[in-house]
N, C-alpha and C positions, 0 to 999 in steps of 0.2 A: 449159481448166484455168486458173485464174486461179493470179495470180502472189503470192508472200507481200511480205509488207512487212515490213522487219527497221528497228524503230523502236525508240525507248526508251521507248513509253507500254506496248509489251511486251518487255522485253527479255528473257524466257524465253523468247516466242517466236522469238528471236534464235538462242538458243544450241540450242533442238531444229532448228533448220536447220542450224548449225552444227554439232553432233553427226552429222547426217546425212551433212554435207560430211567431218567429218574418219572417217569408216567409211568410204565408197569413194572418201575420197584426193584429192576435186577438189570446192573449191567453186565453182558453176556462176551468176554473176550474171547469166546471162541468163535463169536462173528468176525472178529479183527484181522486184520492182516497184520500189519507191523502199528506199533503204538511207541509213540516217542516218551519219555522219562514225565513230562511235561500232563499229558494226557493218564498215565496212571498215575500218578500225585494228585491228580482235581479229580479223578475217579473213587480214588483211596478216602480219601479228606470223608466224603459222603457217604462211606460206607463201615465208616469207625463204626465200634460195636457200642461205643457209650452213645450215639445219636440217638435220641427217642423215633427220628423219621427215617434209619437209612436205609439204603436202597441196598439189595445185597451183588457182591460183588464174584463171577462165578468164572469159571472156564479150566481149562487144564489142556486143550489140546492145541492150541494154533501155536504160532508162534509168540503172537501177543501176550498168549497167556503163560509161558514158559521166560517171557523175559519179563513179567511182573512177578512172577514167583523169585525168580533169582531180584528181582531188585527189593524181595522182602516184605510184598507187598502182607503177605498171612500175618509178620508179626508187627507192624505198622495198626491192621486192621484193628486189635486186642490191645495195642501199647507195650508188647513184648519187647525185650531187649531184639536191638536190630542185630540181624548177622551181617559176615564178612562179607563185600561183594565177590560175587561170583569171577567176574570180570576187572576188575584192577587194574587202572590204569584206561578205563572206559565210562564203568557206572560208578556208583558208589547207592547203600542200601538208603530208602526212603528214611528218613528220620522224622522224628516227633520234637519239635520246638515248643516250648510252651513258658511265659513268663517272660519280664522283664530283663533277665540277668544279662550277663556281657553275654555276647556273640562271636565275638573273636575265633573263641576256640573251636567251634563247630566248623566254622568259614576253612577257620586254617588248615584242620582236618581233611574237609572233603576238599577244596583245591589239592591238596600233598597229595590225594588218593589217585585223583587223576593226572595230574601236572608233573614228572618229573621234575626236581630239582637241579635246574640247567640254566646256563647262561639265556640259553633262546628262546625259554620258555616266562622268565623273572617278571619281563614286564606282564606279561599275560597274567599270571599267578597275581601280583598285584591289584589288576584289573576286577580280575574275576572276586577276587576277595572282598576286594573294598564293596563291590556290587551285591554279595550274599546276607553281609555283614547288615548294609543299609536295608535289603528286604527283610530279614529276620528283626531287626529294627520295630520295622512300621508294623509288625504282626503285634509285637509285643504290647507297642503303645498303643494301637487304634484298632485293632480286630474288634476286641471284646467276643471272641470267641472262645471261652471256658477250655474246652479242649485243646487249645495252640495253635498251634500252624505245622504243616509238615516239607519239608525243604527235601529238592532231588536234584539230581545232576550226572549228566550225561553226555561223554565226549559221538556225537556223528562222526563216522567218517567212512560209510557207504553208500552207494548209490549218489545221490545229487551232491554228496558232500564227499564224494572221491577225490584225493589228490586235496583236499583245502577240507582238512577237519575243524568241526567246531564245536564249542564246549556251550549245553545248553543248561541253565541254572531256571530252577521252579521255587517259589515258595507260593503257598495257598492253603485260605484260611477258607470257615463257612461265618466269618461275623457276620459286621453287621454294614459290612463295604463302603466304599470309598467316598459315596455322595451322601450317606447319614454320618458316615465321623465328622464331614465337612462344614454340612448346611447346620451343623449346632453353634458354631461361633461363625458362619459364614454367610448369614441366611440371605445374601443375593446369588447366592447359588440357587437353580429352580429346577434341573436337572441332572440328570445319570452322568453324561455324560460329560456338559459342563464342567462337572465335578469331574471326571478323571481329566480334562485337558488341564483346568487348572490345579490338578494336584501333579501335574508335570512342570510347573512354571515355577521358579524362585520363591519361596519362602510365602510358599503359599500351607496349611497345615489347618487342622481340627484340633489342635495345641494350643493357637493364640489366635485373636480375633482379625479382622480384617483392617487393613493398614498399618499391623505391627511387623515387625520383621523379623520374630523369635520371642518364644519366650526362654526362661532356664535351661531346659534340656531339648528343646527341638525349633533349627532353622528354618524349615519347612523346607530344606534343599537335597533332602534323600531322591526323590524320584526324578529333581531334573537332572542329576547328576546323572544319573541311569538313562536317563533317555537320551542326554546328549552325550554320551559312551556309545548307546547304539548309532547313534548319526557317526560319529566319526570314526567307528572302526566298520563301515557297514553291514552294522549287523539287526537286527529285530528287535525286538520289544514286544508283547502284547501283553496288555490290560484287559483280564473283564471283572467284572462289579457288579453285584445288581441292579442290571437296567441298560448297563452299556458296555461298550468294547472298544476298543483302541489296540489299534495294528497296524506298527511303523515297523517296514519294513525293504531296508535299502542293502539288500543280497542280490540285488542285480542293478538297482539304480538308486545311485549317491544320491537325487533329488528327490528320492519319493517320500511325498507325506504322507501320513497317518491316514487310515482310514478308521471312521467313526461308526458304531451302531447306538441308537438309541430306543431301545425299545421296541425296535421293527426286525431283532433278529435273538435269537436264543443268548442269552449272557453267564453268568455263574453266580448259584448260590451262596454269594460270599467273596472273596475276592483270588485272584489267581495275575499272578505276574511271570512272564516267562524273558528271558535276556538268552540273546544268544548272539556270538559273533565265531569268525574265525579267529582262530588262535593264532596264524601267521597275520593278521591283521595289526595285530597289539605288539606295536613298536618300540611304542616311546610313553611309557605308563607317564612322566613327569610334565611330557609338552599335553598330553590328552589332559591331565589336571588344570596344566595352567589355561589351556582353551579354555577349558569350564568355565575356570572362575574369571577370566576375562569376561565371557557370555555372561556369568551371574553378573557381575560389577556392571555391565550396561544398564541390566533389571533395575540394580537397587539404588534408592536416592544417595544422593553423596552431599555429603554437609562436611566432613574432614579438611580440617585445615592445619592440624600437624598431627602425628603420628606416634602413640604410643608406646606401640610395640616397636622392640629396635630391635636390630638382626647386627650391631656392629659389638663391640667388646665393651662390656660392663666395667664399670671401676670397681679396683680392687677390693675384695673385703665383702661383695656383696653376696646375697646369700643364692646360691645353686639348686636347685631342685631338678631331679632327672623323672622326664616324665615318660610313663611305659607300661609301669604295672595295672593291669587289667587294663589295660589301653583301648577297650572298646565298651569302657564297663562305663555309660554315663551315670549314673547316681554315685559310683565312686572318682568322677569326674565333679560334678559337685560338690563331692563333700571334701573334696582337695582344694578346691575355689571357697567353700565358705569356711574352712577351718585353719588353713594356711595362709592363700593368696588374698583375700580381702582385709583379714586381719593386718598383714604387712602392710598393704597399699595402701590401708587408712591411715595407718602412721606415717604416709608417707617413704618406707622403706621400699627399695627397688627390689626386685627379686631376679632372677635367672631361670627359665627354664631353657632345662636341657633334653632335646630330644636325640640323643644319641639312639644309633640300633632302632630306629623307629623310622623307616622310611615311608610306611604304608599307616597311613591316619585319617578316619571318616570325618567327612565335615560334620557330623551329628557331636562325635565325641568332642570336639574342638572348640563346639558352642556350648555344651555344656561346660565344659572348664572354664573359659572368657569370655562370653558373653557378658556376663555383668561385672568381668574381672576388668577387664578395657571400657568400662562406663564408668567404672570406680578410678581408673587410672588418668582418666580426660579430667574428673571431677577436681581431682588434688593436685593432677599436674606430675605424677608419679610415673616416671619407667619403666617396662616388663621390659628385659632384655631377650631374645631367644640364640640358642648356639646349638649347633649340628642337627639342624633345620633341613630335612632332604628338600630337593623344589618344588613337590608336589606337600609337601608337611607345609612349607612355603607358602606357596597359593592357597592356602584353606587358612592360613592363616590371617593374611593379608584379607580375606573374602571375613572372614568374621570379622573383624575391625570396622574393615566396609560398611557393613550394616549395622554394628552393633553402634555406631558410631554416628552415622546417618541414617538408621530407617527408625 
């Protein structure tokens, strides 16, 4: 009897293995043959020891089961402290996310783990960061999964991924997925599916209602960022959610669109997002940015007739603010906007921020700071100056104005 292989070139057939596992209760990886990072992270998730329903999770002899051991799968299962990875510089160990706080530092971690610090590698490392950052994000604000989420990652580069390594990044939760965070302030949403195409589109979110374009801490532009990352570095994506699945996947062609499941094929108990590209694909982290927000700014209504935030040299005297610390912490994003920058702007006082040593900045965190800081700035007529702005710090910033201004 030959063994299955739970990959991501099929990831439905991932989850009919797993359907089979979660109906009598034990997933068995010593039926497996090779299991990608991706497939034991949405294995694990189910078999935490605090689920009232999990399924138990068993094997020791294949190789499946020897590289979910080394990626720490025993102490993930209990919430033990993770160990080192085995492999360095390939996996790094299953980790447990869980709460609101900044993301930054876990992101930055596991990229270093795998990614040399190298000129050839920068843009990539950027890439991949900004991408972890925003799924540990979306777990924190919309799972509602008590237990967290748990986040993996894993460089390929055998077999199909010989000669063109790729680095494949998991986060997955058991909430309460993608189409019930939605249809609660979105209720022309009427399906699984629906719901994840439009939780790929521009400031779409289960945050703020339909027709807004953000509220305080969330743009709704985490996942299209992610999705049009995979379009132009050709690399994958898959969604599943309870009820549907989404699998964009252009590893051999630049045009292919997503395919959709609705209901008519096995999905995930909660939500599970998997990104994967080649690493020698990711060129130019700053033009990938500004594509984006070119694509988003098509999306979003434009009512802008001058421009608040200025990117030229401040008159002298005015006050400086260097922005960085916890730099992916949105509630401490906030509470810099309502206790410093609103205060000033209402009087009328210009400010400065400085984003020095800050090249790499999520459009999440960037709407939490300005968002209502560039509403408050059109109102009085007041200038936010910015100075050492990398291009991509740039374009997100330009993109919040965008909307915060017009939608």
């Amino acid at each position: 009897m030959s063994k299955v292989r739970l990959v991501l070139e099929d990831p439905h057939g991932f989850l009919r293995w797993l359907a089979a596992a979660i109906e009598r209760q034990v997933a068995n990886l010593d039926e497996v043959d090779v299991a990608q990072a991706f497939a034991i992270a949405a294995t694990a998730a189910l078999a935490r020891t605090e689920r009232p329903e999990r399924i138990r999770l068993v094997g020791d002899a294949s190789g499946a089961s020897r590289f979910a051991h080394a990626l720490g799968v025993d102490q993930v299962l209990t919430g033990a402290d993770e160990p080192e990875a085995r492999e360095r510089g390939r996996t790094v160990t299953l980790t447990r996310v869980k709460g609101r706080g900044p993301k930054e530092q876990i992101s930055s971690k596991i990229v270093k783990l795998l990614l040399p610090s190298t000129p050839e590698t920068l843009e990539a490392a950027n890439l991949f960061r900004y991408v972890l950052v925003e799924l540990l994000r979306n777990v924190g604000q919309h799972s509602q999964d008590p237990l967290g989420g748990i986040v993996a990652a894993q460089i390929n580069d055998a077999g199909p991924y010989a000669n063109k390594p790729a680095l494949q990044l998991v986060v997955v939760d058991n909430g309460i997925g993608i189409f019930e965070a939605l249809r609660r302030a979105r209720p022309s949403i009427t399906t699984a599916s629906e719901a994840i195409v439009r939780a790929l589109e521009p400031h779409v979110s289960g945050a703020f209602a339909e027709g807004e374009s953000g509220s305080g801490e969330n743009a709704g532009l985490g996942l299209f960022f992610i999705a049009e990352m995979a379009k132009l570095t050709d690399g994958r994506l898959f969604v599943a959610s309870r009820g549907a699945t989404l699998f964009l996947d252009r590893s051999d062609d630049e045009l292919a669109q997503p395919v959709l499941t609705n209901g008519d094929a096995p999905d995930y108990p909660g939500t599970l997002v998997v990104f994967e590209t080649e690493i020698g694909h990711v060129h130019d982290y700053d033009g990938i940015m500004a594509r984006i927000r070119d694509a988003a700014k098509e999306r979003t209504p434009q009512r802008i007739v001058q421009h608040w935030l200025r990117f030229s040299d401040a008159p002298a005297g005015v006050l400086r603010i260097l922005i960085g610390v916890a730099s992916e912490d949105t509630a401490e994003a906030q509470e810099l906007a309502r206790t410093t920058l609103h205060p000033r702007v209402t009087r009328r006082e210009p400010v400065v921020l400085d984003f020095k040593n800050m090249r790499v900045c999520t459009q999440s965190y960037l709407h939490a700071l300005l968002h209502e800081t560039v509403r408050l700035a059109w109102a009085v007529k007041t200038p936010i100056y910015v100075m050492n702005a990398s291009p991509a710090v740039r374009a997100h910033l330009e993109l919040v104005e965008a909307y915060s201004l017009g939608g």
